[in-house]
C-alpha positions in Angstrom: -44.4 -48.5 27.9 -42.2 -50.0 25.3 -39.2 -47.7 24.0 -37.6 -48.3 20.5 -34.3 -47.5 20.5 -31.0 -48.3 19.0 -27.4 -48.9 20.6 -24.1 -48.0 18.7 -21.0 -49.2 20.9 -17.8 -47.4 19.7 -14.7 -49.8 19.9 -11.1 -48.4 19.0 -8.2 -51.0 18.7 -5.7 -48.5 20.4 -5.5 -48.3 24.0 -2.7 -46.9 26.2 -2.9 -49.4 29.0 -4.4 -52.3 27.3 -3.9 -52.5 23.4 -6.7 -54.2 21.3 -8.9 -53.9 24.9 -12.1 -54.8 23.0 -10.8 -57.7 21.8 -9.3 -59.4 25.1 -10.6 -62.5 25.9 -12.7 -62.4 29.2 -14.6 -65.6 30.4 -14.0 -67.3 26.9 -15.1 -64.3 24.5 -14.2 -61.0 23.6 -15.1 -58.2 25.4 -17.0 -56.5 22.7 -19.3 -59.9 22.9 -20.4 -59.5 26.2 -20.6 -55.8 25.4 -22.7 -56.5 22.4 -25.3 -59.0 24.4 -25.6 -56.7 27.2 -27.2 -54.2 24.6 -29.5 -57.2 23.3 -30.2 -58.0 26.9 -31.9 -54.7 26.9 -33.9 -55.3 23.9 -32.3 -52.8 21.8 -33.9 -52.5 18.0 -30.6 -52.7 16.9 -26.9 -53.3 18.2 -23.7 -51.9 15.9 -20.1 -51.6 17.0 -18.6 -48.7 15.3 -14.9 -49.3 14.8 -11.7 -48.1 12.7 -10.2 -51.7 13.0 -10.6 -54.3 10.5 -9.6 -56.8 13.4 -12.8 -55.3 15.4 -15.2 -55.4 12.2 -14.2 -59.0 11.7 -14.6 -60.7 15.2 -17.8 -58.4 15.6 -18.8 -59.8 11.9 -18.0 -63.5 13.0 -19.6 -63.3 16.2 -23.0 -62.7 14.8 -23.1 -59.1 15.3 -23.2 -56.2 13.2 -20.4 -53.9 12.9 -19.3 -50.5 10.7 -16.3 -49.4 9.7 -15.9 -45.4 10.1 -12.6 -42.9 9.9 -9.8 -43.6 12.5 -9.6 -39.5 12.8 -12.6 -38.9 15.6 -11.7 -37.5 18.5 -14.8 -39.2 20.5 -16.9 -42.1 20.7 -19.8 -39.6 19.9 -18.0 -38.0 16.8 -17.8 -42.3 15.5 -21.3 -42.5 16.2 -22.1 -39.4 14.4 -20.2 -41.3 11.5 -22.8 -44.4 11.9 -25.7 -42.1 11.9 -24.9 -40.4 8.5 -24.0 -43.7 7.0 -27.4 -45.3 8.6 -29.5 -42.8 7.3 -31.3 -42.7 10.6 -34.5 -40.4 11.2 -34.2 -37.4 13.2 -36.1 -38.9 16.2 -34.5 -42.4 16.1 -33.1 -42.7 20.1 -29.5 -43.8 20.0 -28.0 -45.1 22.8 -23.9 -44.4 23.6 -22.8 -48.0 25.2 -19.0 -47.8 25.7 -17.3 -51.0 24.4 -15.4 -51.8 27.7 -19.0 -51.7 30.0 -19.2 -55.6 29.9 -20.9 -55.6 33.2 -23.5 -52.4 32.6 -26.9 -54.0 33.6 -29.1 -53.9 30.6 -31.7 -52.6 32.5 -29.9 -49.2 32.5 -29.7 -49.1 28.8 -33.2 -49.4 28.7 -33.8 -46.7 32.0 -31.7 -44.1 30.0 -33.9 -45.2 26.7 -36.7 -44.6 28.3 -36.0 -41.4 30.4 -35.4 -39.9 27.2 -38.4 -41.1 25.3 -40.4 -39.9 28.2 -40.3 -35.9 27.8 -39.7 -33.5 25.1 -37.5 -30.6 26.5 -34.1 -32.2 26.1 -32.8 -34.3 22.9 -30.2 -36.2 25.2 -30.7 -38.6 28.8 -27.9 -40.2 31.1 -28.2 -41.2 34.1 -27.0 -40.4 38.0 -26.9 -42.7 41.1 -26.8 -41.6 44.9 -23.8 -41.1 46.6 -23.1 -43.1 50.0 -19.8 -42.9 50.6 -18.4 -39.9 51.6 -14.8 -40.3 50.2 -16.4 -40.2 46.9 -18.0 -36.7 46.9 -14.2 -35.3 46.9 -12.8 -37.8 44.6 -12.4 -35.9 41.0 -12.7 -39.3 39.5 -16.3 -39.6 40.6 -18.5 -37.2 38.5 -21.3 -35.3 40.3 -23.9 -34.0 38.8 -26.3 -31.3 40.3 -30.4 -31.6 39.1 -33.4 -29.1 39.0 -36.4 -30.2 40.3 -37.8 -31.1 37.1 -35.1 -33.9 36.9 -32.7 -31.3 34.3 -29.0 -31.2 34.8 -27.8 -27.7 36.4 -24.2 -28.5 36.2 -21.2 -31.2 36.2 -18.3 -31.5 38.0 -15.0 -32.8 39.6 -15.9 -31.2 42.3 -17.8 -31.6 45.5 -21.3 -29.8 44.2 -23.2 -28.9 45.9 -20.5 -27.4 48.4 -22.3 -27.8 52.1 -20.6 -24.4 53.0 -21.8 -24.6 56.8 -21.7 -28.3 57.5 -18.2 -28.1 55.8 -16.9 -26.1 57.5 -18.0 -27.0 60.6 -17.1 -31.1 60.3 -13.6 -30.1 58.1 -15.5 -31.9 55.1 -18.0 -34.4 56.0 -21.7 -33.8 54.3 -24.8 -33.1 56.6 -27.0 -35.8 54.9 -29.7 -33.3 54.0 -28.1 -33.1 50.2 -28.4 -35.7 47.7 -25.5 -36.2 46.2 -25.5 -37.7 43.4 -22.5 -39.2 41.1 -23.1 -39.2 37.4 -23.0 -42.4 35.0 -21.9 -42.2 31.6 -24.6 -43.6 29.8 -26.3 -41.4 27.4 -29.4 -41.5 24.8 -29.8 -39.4 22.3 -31.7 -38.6 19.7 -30.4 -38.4 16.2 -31.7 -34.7 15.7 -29.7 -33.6 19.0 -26.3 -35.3 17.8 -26.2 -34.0 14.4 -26.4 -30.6 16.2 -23.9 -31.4 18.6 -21.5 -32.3 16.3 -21.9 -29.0 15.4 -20.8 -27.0 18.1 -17.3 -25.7 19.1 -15.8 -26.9 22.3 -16.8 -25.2 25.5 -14.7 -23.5 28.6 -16.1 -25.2 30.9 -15.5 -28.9 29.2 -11.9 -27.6 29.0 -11.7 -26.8 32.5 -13.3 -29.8 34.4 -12.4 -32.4 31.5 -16.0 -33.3 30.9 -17.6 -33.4 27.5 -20.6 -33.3 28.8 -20.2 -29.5 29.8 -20.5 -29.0 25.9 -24.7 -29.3 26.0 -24.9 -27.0 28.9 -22.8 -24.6 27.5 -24.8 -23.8 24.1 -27.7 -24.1 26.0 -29.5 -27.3 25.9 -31.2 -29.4 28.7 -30.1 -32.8 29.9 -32.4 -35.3 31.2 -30.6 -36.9 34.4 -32.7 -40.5 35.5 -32.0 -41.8 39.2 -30.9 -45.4 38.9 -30.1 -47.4 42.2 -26.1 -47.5 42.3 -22.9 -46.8 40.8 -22.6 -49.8 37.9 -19.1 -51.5 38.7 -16.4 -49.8 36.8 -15.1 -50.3 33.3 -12.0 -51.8 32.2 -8.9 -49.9 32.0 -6.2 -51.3 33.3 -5.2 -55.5 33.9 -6.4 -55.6 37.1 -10.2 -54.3 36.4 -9.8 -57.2 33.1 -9.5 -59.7 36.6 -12.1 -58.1 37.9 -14.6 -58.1 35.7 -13.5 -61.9 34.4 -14.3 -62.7 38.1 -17.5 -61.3 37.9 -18.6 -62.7 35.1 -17.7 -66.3 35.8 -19.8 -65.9 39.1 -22.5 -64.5 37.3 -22.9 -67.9 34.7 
């Protein structure tokens, strides 16, 4: 089945570690280009960076891309996308898909998966997807997200932490998991639908999302169900820091 959807990638100039990151040249072009044609690789309706920099807007504009210019004030990428939304006009059931604008190396087929998982049931408004854990160092690092399902395929929780916590097998082994739970570390991809976000801009900021640093705690906490797809593995990281820029330019070049 064919999903319609829409991708907004939200691209901020400022960056602690690596100032005007969207903009950095990796194998020839901007980031934000091979950001912006991963989302067309995944047949997207539509493809917008949302930006508060006119240098952004104009190298988005002169690539062939379409770009929007929102406030510099947002505290998220999903408050910025918000922002498009509103200005777009967009129907309550338009899907929007969140693509971070320093992903150059997300497969397109997981824009589509997360699309698609979203399209394909009514109970929640939002989707993102998860990926099986297979190294055991991972389960305690904070960095890696885990996320914990029903058996309907509906987040329970998020977190830091090891969840769930193999209580007997822990402490047995001093920390090494049984094998008979799936572990399973979250990806931060989402789809939503235009409905959802409008409500989520909404709500005040949650406990929980306070405690574990995870925005994603927010849904759960007023209440509302998140549809969690099973994709084959981890993507490989964004870019953060100089050395993940080599990385990824590495990668790239192999790839063409």
């Amino acid at each position: 089945m064919s999903v319609r959807f829409k991708v907004v990638i939200p691209a901020r100039y400022g960056s602690t570690r690596l100032p005007g990151k969207p903009l950095l040249n990796i194998a020839g072009k901007p980031m934000i280009a091979h950001v912006c044609e991963r989302a067309q690789e995944a047949d997207a309706d539509e493809v917008i960076v949302a930006t508060d920099d006119a240098r952004i807007f104009q190298t988005v504009s002169d690539l062939g891309f379409k770009a929007v210019m929102t406030r510099a004030d947002h505290q998220s990428g999903t408050e910025r996308i918000a922002e498009v939304v509103r200005l777009c006009g967009w129907a309550d059931d338009e899907i929007i898909v969140n693509l971070q604008g320093d992903e150059p190396l997300i497969p397109p087929t997981y824009i589509r998966d997360v699309a698609a998982a979203l399209a394909g049931q009514q109970q929640a408004g939002i989707a993102t997807l998860a990926a099986k854990i297979t190294d055991s160092e991972e389960i305690f690092n904070p960095n890696a997200v885990k996320v914990v399902l029903n058996k309907a395929g509906y987040a329970l929780y998020f977190s830091r932490a090891p969840i769930p916590w193999e209580r007997d097998a822990f402490t047995l082994t001093g920390g090494k998991p049984s094998g008979k739970s799936p572990y399973l570390r979250h990806i931060g991809l989402y789809a939503y639908t235009v409905g959802f976000l409008n409500r989520y801009c909404l709500w005040d900021a949650s406990m929980l999302e306070s405690v574990e640093s995870l925005e994603q705690l927010r849904i759960l906490w007023h209440g509302e169900a998140v549809r969690v797809k099973i994709v084959d593995r981890t993507p490989a990281a964004g870019i953060d820091t100089q050395e993940d820029l080599l990385r990824v330019e590495q990668a790239l070049l192999l790839k063409h």
